[in-house]
ZABALUM-213060 format. One record per residue (C-alpha): residue number from 1; chain; x, y, z. Coordinates in steps of 0.1 Angstrom, whole numbers. Layout:
ATOM:k:c:u:v:w
ATOM:NUM:A:X:Y:Z
...
***
This chain:
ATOM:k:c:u:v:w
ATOM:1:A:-481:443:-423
ATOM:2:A:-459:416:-428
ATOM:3:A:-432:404:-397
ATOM:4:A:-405:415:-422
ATOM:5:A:-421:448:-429
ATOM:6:A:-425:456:-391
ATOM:7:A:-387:443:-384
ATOM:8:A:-374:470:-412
ATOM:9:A:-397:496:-395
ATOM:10:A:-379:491:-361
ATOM:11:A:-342:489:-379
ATOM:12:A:-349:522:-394
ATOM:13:A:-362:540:-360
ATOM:14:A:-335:527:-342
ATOM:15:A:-310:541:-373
ATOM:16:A:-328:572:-368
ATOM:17:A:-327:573:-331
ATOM:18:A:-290:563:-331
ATOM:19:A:-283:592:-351
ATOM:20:A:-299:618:-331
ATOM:21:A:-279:604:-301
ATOM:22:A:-248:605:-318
ATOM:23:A:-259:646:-330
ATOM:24:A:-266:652:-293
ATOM:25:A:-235:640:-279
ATOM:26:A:-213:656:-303
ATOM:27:A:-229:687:-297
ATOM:28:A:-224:680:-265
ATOM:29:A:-190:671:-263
ATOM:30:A:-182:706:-287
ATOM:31:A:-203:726:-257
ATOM:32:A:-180:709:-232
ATOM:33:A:-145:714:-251
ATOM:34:A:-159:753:-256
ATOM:35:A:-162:754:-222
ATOM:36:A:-132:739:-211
ATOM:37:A:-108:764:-238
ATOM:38:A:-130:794:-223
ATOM:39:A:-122:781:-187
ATOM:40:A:-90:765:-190
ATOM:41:A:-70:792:-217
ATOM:42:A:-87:820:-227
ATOM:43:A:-102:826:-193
ATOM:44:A:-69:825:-178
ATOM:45:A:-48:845:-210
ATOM:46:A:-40:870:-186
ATOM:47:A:-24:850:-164
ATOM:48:A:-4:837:-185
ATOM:49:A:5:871:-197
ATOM:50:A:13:880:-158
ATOM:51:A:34:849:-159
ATOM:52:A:54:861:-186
ATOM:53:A:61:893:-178
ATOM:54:A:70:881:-142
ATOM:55:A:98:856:-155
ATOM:56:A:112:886:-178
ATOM:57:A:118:906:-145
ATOM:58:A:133:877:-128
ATOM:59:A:157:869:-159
ATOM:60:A:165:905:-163
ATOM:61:A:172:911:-129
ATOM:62:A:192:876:-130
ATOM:63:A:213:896:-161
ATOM:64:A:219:926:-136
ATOM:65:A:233:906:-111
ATOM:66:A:261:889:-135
ATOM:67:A:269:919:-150
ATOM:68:A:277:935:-115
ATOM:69:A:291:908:-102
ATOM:70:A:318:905:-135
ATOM:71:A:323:943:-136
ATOM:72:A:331:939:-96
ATOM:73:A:353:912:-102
ATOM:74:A:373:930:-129
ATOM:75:A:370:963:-105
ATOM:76:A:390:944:-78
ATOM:77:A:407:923:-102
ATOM:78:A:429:953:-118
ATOM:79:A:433:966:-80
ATOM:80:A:455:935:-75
ATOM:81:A:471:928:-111
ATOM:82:A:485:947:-141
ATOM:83:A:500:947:-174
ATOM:84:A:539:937:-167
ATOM:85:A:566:925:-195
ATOM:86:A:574:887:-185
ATOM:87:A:599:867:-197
ATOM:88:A:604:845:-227
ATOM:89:A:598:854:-266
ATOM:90:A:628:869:-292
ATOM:91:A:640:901:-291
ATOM:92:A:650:911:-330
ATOM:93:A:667:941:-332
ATOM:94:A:677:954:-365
ATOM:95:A:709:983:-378
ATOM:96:A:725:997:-401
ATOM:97:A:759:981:-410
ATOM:98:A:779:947:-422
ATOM:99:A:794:916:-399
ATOM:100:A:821:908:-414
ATOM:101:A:833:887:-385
ATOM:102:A:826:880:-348
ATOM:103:A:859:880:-330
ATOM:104:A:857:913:-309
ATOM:105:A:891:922:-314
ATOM:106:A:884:931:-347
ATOM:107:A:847:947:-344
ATOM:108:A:851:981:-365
ATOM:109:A:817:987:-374
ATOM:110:A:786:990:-352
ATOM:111:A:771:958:-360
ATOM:112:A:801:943:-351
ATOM:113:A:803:958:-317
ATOM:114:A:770:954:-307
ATOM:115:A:771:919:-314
ATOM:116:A:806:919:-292
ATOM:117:A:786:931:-264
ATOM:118:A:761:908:-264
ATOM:119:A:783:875:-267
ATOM:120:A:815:888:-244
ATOM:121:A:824:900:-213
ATOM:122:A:845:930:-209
ATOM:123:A:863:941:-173
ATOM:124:A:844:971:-176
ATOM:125:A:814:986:-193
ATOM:126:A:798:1021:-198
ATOM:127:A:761:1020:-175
ATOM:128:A:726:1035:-187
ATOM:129:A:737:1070:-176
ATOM:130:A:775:1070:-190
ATOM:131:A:794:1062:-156
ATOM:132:A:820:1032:-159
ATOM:133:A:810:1001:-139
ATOM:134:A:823:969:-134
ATOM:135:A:815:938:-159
ATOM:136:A:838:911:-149
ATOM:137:A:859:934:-127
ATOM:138:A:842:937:-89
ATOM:139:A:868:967:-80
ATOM:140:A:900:981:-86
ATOM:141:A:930:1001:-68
ATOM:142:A:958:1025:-78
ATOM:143:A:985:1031:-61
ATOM:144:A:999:1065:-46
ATOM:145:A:1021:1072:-77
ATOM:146:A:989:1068:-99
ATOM:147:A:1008:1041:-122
ATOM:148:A:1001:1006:-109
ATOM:149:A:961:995:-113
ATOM:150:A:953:960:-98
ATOM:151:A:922:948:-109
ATOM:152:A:900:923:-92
ATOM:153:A:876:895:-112
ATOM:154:A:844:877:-106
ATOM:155:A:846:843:-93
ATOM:156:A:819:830:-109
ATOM:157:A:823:837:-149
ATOM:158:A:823:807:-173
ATOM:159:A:826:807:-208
ATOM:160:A:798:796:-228
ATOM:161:A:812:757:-228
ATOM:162:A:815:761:-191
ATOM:163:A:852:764:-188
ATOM:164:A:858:790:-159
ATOM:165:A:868:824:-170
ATOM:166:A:898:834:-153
ATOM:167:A:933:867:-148
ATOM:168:A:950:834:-176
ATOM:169:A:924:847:-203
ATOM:170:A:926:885:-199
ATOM:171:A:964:883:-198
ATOM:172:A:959:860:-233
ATOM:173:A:937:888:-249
ATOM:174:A:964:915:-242
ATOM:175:A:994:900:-251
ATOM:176:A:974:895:-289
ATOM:177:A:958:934:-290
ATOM:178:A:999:942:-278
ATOM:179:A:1012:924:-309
ATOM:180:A:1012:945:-342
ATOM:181:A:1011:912:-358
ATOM:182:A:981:907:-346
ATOM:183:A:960:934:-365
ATOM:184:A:941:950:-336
ATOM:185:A:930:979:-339
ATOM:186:A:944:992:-306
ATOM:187:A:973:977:-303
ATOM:188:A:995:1009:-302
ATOM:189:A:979:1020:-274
ATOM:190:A:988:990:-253
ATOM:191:A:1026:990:-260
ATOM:192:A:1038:1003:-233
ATOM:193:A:1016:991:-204
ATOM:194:A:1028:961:-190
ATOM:195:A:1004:934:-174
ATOM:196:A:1008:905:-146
ATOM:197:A:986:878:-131
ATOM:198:A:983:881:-93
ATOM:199:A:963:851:-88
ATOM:200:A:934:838:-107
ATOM:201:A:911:865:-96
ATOM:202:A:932:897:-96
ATOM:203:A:955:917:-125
ATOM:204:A:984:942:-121
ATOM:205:A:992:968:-149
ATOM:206:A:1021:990:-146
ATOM:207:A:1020:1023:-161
ATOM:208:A:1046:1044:-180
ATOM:209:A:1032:1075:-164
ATOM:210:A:997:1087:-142
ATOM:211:A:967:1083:-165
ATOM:212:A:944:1090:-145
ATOM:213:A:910:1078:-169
ATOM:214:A:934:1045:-177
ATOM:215:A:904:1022:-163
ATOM:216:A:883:1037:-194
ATOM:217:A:906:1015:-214
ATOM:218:A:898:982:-202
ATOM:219:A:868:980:-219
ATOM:220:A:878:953:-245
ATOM:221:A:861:922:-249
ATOM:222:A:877:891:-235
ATOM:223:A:890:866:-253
ATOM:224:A:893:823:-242
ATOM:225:A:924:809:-243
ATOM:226:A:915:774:-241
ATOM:227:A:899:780:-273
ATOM:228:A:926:803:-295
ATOM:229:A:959:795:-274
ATOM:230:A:970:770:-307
ATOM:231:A:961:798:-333
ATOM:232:A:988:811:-348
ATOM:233:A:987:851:-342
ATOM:234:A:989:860:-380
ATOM:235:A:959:832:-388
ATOM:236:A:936:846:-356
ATOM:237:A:916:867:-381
ATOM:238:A:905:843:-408
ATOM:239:A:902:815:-378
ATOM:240:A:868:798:-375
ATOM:241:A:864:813:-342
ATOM:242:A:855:848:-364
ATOM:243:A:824:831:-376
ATOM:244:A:811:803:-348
ATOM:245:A:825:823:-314
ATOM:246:A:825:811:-279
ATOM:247:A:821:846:-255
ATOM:248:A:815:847:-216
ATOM:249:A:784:874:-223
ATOM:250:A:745:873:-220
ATOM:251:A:738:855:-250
ATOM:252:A:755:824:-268
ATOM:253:A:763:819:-304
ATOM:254:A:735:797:-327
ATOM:255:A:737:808:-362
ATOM:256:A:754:832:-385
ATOM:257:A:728:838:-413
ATOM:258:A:733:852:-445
ATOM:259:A:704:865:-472
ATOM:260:A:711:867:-509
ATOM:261:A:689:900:-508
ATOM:262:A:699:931:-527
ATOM:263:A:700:950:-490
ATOM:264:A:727:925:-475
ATOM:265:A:706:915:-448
ATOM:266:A:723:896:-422
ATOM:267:A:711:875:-392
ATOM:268:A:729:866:-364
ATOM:269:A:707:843:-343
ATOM:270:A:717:842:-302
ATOM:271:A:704:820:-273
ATOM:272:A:698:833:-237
ATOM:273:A:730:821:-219
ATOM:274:A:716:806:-185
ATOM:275:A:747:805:-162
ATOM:276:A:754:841:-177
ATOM:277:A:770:859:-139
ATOM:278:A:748:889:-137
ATOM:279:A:717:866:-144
ATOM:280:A:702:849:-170
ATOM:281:A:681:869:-201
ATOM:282:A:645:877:-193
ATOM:283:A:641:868:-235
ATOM:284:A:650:836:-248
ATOM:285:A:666:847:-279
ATOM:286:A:685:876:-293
ATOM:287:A:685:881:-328
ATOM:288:A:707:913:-346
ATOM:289:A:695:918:-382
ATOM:290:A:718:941:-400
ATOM:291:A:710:958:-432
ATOM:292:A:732:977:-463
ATOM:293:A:705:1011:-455
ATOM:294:A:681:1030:-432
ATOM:295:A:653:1021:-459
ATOM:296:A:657:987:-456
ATOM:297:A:660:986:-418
ATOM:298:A:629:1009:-416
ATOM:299:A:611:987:-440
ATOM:300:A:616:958:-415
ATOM:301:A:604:975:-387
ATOM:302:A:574:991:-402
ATOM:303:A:565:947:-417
ATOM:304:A:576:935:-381
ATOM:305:A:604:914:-390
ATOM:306:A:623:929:-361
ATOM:307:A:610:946:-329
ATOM:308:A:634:978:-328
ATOM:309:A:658:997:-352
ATOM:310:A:686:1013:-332
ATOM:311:A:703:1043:-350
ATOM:312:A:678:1049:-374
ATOM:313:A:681:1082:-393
ATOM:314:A:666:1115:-379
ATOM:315:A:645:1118:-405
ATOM:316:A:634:1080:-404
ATOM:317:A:625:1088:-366
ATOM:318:A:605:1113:-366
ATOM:319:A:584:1095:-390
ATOM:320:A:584:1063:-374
ATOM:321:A:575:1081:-337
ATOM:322:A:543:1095:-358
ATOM:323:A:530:1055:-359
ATOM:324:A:509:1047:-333
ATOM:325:A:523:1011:-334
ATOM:326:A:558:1027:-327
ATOM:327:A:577:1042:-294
ATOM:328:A:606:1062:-299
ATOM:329:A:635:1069:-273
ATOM:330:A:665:1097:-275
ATOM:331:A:685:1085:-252
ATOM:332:A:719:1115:-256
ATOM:333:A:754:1101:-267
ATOM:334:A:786:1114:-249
ATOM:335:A:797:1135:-282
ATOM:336:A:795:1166:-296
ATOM:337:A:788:1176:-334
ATOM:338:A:813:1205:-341
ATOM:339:A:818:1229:-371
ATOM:340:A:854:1224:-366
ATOM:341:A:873:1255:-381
ATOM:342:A:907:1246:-401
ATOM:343:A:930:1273:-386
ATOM:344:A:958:1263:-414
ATOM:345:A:933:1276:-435
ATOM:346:A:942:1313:-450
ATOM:347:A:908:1330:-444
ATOM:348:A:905:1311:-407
ATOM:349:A:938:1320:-400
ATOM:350:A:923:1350:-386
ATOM:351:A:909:1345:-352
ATOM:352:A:886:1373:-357
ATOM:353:A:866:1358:-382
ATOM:354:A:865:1328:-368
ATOM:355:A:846:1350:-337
ATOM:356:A:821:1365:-361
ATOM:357:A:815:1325:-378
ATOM:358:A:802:1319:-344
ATOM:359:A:786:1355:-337
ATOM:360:A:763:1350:-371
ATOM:361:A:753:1311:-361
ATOM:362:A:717:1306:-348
ATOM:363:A:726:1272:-329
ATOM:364:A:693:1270:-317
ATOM:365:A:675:1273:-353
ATOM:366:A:701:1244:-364
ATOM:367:A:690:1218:-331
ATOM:368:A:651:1226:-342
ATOM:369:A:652:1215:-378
ATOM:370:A:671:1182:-370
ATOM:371:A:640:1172:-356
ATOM:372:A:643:1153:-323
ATOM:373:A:655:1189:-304
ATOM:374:A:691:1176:-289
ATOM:375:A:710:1190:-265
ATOM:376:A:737:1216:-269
ATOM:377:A:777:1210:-273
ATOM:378:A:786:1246:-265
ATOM:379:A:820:1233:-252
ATOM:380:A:848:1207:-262
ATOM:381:A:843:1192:-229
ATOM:382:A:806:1185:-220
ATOM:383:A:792:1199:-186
ATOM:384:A:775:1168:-176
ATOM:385:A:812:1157:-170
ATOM:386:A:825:1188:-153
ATOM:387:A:798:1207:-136
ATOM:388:A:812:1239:-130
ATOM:389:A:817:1242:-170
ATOM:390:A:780:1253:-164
ATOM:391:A:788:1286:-150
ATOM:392:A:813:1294:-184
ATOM:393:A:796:1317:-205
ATOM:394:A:803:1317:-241
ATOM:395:A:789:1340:-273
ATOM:396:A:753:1338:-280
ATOM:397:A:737:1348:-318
ATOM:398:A:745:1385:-329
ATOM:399:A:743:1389:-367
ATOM:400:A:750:1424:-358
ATOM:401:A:781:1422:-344
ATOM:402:A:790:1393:-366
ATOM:403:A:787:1418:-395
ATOM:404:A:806:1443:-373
ATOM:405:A:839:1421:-366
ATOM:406:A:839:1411:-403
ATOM:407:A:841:1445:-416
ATOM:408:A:865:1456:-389
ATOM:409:A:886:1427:-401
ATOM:410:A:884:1442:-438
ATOM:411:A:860:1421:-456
ATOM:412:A:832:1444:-476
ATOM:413:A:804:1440:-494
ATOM:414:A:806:1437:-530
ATOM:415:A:778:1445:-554
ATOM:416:A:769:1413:-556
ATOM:417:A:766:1414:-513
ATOM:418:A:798:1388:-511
ATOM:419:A:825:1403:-491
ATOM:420:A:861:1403:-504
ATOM:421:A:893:1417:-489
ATOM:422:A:921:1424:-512
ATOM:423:A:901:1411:-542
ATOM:424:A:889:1376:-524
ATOM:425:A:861:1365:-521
ATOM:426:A:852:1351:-485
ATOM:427:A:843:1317:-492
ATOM:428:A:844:1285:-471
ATOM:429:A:844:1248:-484
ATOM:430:A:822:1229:-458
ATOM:431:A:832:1193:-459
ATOM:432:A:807:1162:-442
ATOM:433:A:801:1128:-450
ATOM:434:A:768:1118:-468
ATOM:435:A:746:1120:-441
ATOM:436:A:711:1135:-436
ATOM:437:A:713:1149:-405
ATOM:438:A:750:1163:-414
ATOM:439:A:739:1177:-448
ATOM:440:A:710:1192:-433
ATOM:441:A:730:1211:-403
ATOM:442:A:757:1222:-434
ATOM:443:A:725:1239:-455
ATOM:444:A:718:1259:-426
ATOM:445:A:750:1271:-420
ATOM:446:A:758:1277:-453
ATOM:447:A:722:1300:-454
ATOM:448:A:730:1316:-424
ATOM:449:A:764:1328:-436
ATOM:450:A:749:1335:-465
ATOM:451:A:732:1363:-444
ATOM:452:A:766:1377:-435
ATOM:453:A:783:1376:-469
ATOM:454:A:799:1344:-464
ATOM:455:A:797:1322:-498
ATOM:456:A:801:1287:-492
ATOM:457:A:807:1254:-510
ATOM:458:A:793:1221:-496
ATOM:459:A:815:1190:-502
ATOM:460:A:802:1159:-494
ATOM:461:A:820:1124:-494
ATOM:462:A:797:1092:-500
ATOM:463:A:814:1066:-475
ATOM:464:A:790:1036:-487
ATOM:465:A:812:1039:-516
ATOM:466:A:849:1021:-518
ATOM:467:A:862:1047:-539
ATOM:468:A:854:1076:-513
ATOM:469:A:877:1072:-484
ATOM:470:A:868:1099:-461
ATOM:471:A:896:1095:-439
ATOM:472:A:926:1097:-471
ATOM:473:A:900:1116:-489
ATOM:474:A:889:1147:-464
ATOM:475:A:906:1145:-428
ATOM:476:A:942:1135:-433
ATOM:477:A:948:1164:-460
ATOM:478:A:930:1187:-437
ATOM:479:A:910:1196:-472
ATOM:480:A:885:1219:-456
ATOM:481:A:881:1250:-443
ATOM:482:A:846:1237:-424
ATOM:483:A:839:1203:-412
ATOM:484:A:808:1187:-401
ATOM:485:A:818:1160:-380
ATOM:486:A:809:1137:-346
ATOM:487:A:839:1140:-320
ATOM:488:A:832:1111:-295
ATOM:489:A:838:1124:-264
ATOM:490:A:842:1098:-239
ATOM:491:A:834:1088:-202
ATOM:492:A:862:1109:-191
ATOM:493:A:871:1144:-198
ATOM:494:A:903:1142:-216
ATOM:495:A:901:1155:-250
ATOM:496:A:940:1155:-253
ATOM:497:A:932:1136:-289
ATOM:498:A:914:1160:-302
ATOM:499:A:926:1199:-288
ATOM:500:A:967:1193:-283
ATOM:501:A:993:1205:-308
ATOM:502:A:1010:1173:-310
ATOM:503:A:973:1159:-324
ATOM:504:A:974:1181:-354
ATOM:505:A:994:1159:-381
ATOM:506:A:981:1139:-410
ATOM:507:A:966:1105:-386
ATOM:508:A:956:1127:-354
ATOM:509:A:928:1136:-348
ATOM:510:A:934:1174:-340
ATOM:511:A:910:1185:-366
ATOM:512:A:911:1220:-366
ATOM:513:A:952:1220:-362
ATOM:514:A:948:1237:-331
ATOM:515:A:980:1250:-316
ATOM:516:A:983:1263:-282
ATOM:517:A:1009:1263:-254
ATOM:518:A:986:1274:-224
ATOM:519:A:960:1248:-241
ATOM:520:A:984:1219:-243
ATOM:521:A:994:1221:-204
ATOM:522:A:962:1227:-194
ATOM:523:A:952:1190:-213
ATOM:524:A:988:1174:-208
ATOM:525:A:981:1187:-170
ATOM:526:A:945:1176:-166
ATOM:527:A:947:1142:-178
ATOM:528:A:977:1131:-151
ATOM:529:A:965:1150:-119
ATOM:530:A:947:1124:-97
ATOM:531:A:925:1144:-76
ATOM:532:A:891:1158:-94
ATOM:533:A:896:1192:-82
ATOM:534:A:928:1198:-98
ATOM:535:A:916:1180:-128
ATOM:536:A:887:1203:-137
ATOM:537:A:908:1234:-125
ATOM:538:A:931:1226:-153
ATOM:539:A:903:1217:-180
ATOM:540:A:883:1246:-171
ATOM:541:A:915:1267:-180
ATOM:542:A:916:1249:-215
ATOM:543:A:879:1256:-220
ATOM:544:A:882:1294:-213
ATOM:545:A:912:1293:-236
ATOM:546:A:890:1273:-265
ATOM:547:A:862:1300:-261
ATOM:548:A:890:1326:-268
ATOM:549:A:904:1311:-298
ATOM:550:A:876:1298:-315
ATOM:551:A:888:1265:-330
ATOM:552:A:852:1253:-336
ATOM:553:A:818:1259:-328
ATOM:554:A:800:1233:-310
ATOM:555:A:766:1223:-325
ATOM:556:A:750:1200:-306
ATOM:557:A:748:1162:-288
ATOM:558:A:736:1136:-312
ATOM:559:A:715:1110:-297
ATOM:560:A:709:1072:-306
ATOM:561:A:677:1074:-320
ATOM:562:A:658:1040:-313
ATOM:563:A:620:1025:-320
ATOM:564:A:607:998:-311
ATOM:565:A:573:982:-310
ATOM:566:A:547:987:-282
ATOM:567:A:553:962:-257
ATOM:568:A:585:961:-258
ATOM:569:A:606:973:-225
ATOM:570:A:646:977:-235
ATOM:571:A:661:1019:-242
ATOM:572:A:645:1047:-230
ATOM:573:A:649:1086:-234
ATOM:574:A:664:1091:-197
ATOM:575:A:699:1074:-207
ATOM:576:A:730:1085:-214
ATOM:577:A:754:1065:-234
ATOM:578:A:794:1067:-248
ATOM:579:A:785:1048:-274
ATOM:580:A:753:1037:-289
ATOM:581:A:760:1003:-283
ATOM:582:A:762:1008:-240
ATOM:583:A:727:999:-247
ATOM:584:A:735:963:-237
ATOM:585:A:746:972:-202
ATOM:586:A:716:956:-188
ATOM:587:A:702:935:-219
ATOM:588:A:694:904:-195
ATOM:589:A:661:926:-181
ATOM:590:A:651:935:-219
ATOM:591:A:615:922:-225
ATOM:592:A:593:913:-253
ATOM:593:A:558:900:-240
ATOM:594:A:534:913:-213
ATOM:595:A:509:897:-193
ATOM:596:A:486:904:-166
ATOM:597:A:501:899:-134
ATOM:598:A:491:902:-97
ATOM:599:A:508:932:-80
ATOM:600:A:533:926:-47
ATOM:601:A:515:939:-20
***
């Protein structure tokens, strides 16, 4: 064998050998990796496992403890907080009615009022539960002859530019609602009283005789001289003060704003006045949208364009209240609805009947289908002003002796089972003005009567349009032998305007033309006697003597139906007001927005 041959032998053995090693040490080094995964993992899967489940338990138990310790903070947390209204935001509040300008001596309709309150001070308002209370008065004093008031101011009133409100600018107001030329509404009233400055904080008037509710009277709105003292008397109304005022009140004048919409909406747009006497507004702004309807003023509130509707229709309210977004509050007017009874009238003549009207009249049947269950106006006077008035009794529902009365008076039944007396049929026109809640209280008269023999005829007068003047129309003819209507009662007593003989002519407002000597002393009396005993002695005579003659039957007490969104904090169902619009009395604590809040200890 050749040296190559034997070289080639030796180069293949070691090829050979070197690939046996190589066999045996990756055999080797798979045993030792087998190994190592059967030591290292799946020898030790269970622990791993253990591991696992032992860091769920610690994070789950790490959840636990959070969760108590959040639900323990908001435990203790409500303990020391709640929800509370805070201040800020707008207050939108929207009704019925037109602004047709902004000087309060003018203010007819209820738009125009409420915004009067809300921009000007008055020397006195009505409170939340009816009683007068001084606005920029602090006090007053009569004198022993019950003629001579002197009134005493606050110190500290500005007008909204600043300029101190003082006795110069109520004596300026008065001497314009005196004048006739002036075109105040009141101004009659005011003719005879006469009016002097004492200093700059106090005001005498003079008397022509006792009156003893005279401080009811000084109510108006205040007007400032330094703005109107160069405005010629006859050019006051159609000056620009009617549209861009400056008042004394709770909120200042920003913007008059009116909508081409078919519904006449109107905005007028108010900011909080900060150096306002009795405090600044807890809201920012007050807006008062007025609309030409209740469906356009509902509408509104149901799209939240405003946060409240004040004197929305009963029917609207009892819808609205059925809304969970919605509260609603019935907060009870001093007034009465009345069927008031014309005595002129030649089947009322007859007091008699007029006894068995009120005999067959299921008052309580009327209050439940208006809806929002009022109280009852049993009396011309109510008994929340005169307590004793309680103890009066006066004739409950009888269709028995209803019947009875009428057929001692002479009126039968015919065939067709309408009664007649000396061939006549007993029917009664029923007069109201368009008016849901009216024309609802007319159908159930008219189908109660209806159960007595009584025929009537419902007449009603559409006041939203100019052709139909109630007033000329209806009230000064006395062309009625029924009427539905709202007699505003007052803060005091006296219902001389509407009860005394000397009322019952074409412009008073003696309704029913009521004629009675024991009745007119008894109101002529009660309204000049100073002391409150002698005063109800003498009403309390007038009411017994109303009972007896039956001039009317009292219905019920409207109320000022409002609704407003959750949230917000302004009427509630506790007050008592003269006028719907005594809802301002304490406007600067209305709210709009809540918050939590940590409780005073």
């Amino acid at each position: 064998m050749s040296r190559i041959d034997r070289s080639w032998q030796k180069f293949q053995n070691l090829r050979m050998n070197a690939k046996t090693g190589i066999s045996k040490g990756v055999r080797k080094a798979e045993d030792a990796t087998i190994g190592h995964a059967r030591r290292f993992i799946l020898d030790r899967w269970d622990n791993v496992y253990e591991a696992r489940r032992n860091i769920g338990i610690w994070l789950s138990g790490v959840g636990l403890l959070i969760f108590i310790m959040v639900a323990h903070f908001i435990f203790l947390r409500s303990g020391y907080t709640d929800i509370a209204p805070i201040r800020g935001g707008t207050y939108a509040e929207g009704m019925v009615g037109d602004i047709s300008t902004l000087n309060p001596i003018y203010a007819t309709t209820a738009s125009e009022i409420a915004a009067s309150r809300l921009m000007f001070s008055s020397l006195f308002r009505y409170d939340d539960i009816g009683n007068l209370s001084g606005d920029l008065a602090t006090g007053y004093n009569v004198d022993k002859t019950g003629k001579i008031y002197t009134v005493s101011l606050h110190q500290r009133a500005l007008w909204h530019d600043n300029t101190p409100l003082t006795v110069d600018d109520v004596i300026f107001t008065l001497n314009i609602i005196k004048r006739s030329s002036s075109g105040a509404p009141n101004s009659e009233g005011w003719r005879n009283i006469e009016f002097k400055k004492v200093d700059n904080t106090k005001i005498e008037f003079k008397l022509p005789s006792a009156y003893t509710p005279f401080p009811n009277t000084l109510t108006f709105s205040i007007l400032p001289k330094h703005i109107l003292e160069r405005v010629p008397i006859h050019s006051l109304r159609e000056d620009r003060f009617s549209n861009s005022p400056i008042g004394s009140g709770p909120f200042k004048f920003s913007l008059l704003q009116r909508t081409k919409e078919a519904n006449k909406h109107t905005v007028l747009h108010m900011i909080r006045n900060p150096r306002y006497y009795k405090g600044a507004s807890k809201v920012e702004r007050f807006q008062l949208h007025t609309y030409s309807d209740n469906e356009s003023l509902v509408a509104a509130l149901k799209s939240q364009s405003i946060n409240a509707a004040a004197d929305v229709t009963s029917d609207s309210f009892g819808k609205l209240t059925h809304d969970p977004r919605f509260n609603g509050y019935t907060p009870t007017i001093n007034a009465g609805v009345y069927a008031i009874l014309n005595i002129d009238s030649e089947i009322l003549k007859d007091a008699s009947v007029r006894s068995a009207l009120r005999y067959g009249l299921d008052i309580k049947r009327i209050k439940k289908d208006i809806g929002y269950n009022p109280l009852s106006a049993d009396l011309p006077i109510l008994d929340s002003q005169i307590a004793s008035l309680k103890n009066i009794k006066i004739s409950q529902y009888n269709q028995d002796k209803a019947n009875d009365i009428l057929e001692k008076a002479g009126w039968k039944r015919d065939v067709s089972g309408i009664r007649t007396k000396n061939n006549e049929k007993l029917i009664l026109r029923i007069a109201l003005k368009k008016d849901n809640e009216y024309e609802k209280v007319a159908k159930n008269i008219a189908d109660q009567w209806r159960l007595l023999g009584i025929e009537s005829q419902i007449s009603i007068t559409d006041t939203s349009d100019p052709t139909q003047n109630f007033a000329s129309l209806v009230l000064q003819p006395r062309d009625y032998d029924v009427l539905i209507y709202n007699l505003s009662v007052g803060a005091d007593p006296d219902v001389y305007a509407y009860w005394h003989s000397s009322q019952a002519v074409a412009r008073g407002l003696n309704l029913s033309n009521y004629k009675d000597g024991i009745s007119d002393d008894a109101l002529s009396s009660g309204r000049s006697r100073p002391k409150d005993s002698l005063r109800e002695a003498k009403y309390r005579n007038f009411v017994n003597r109303w009972i007896q003659q039956v001039p009317a039957i009292g219905l019920y007490r409207p109320a000022a139906l409002y609704v407003s969104l959750k949230g917000v904090q302004a009427v509630n169902s506790d007050m008592r007001f003269i006028l719907s619009t005594d809802r301002y009395f304490d406007v600067q604590n209305w709210t709009v927005r809540t918050n939590s809040v940590y409780k005073t200890p």
